[in-house]
C-alpha positions in Angstrom: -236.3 105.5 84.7 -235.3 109.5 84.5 -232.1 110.7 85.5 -233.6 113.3 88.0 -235.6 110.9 89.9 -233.6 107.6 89.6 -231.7 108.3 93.2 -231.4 111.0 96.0 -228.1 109.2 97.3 -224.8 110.9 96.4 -223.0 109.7 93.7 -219.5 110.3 95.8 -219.4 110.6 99.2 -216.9 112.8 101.3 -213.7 111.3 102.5 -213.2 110.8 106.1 -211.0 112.7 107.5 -207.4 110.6 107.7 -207.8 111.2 111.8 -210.6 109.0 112.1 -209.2 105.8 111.8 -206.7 107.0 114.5 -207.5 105.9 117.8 -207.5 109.0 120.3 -204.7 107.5 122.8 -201.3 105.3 122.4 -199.0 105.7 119.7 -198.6 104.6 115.9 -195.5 103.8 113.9 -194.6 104.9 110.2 -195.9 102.9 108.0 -199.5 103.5 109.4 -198.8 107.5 109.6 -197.5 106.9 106.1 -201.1 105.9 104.6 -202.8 108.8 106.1 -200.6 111.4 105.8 -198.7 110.0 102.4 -196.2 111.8 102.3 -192.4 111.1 102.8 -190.1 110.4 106.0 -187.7 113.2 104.8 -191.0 115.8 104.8 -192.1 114.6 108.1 -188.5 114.9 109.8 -188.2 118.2 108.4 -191.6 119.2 110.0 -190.5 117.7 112.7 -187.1 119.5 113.2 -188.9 123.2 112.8 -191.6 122.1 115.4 -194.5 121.8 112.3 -195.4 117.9 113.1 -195.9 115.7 116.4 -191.9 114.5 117.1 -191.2 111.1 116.7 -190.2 109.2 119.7 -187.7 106.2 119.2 -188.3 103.1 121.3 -185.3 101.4 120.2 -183.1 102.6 117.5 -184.8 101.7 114.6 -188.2 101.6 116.1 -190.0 105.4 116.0 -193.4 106.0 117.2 -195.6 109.2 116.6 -198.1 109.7 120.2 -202.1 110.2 118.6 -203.2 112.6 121.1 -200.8 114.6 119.2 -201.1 113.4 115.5 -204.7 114.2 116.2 -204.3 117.8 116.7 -201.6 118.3 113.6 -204.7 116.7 111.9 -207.1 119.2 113.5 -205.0 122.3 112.2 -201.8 121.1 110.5 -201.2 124.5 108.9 -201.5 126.3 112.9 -199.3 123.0 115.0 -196.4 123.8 117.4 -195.2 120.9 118.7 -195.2 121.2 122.2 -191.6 121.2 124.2 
């Protein structure tokens, strides 16, 4: 079988994008905003403070939650987000 003619598939295939495993409403804590964003709680909380990511709101005091309306639209245009408020 030749190289050119063995498959018209795609060898790799284009990542999602990290949003799409998000469900459009309700909320999601860290440690699932920490596998699609991957980054660390200090860079988020400092994005946070200067209105550049979705605040955090704390249910109790060591339970945050991040709403994904809003994740969603940091995810849309992270390097254009203003947190609302």
């Amino acid at each position: 079988m030749d190289a050119n003619t063995a498959s018209s598939k795609p060898i790799v295939e284009a990542p999602s994008s990290p949003a799409a495993s998000l469900p459009p409403e309700g909320v999601t804590r860290w440690r699932e905003l920490q596998k699609l964003i991957q980054c660390s709680r200090e860079w988020v909380r400092l994005l946070e403070k200067q209105g550049k990511f979705p605040k955090r709101h704390k249910l109790t005091p060591r339970c945050a939650v991040w709403s994904n309306k809003e994740l969603h639209r940091w995810f849309a245009d992270p390097s254009n987000y203003r947190a609302e408020g």
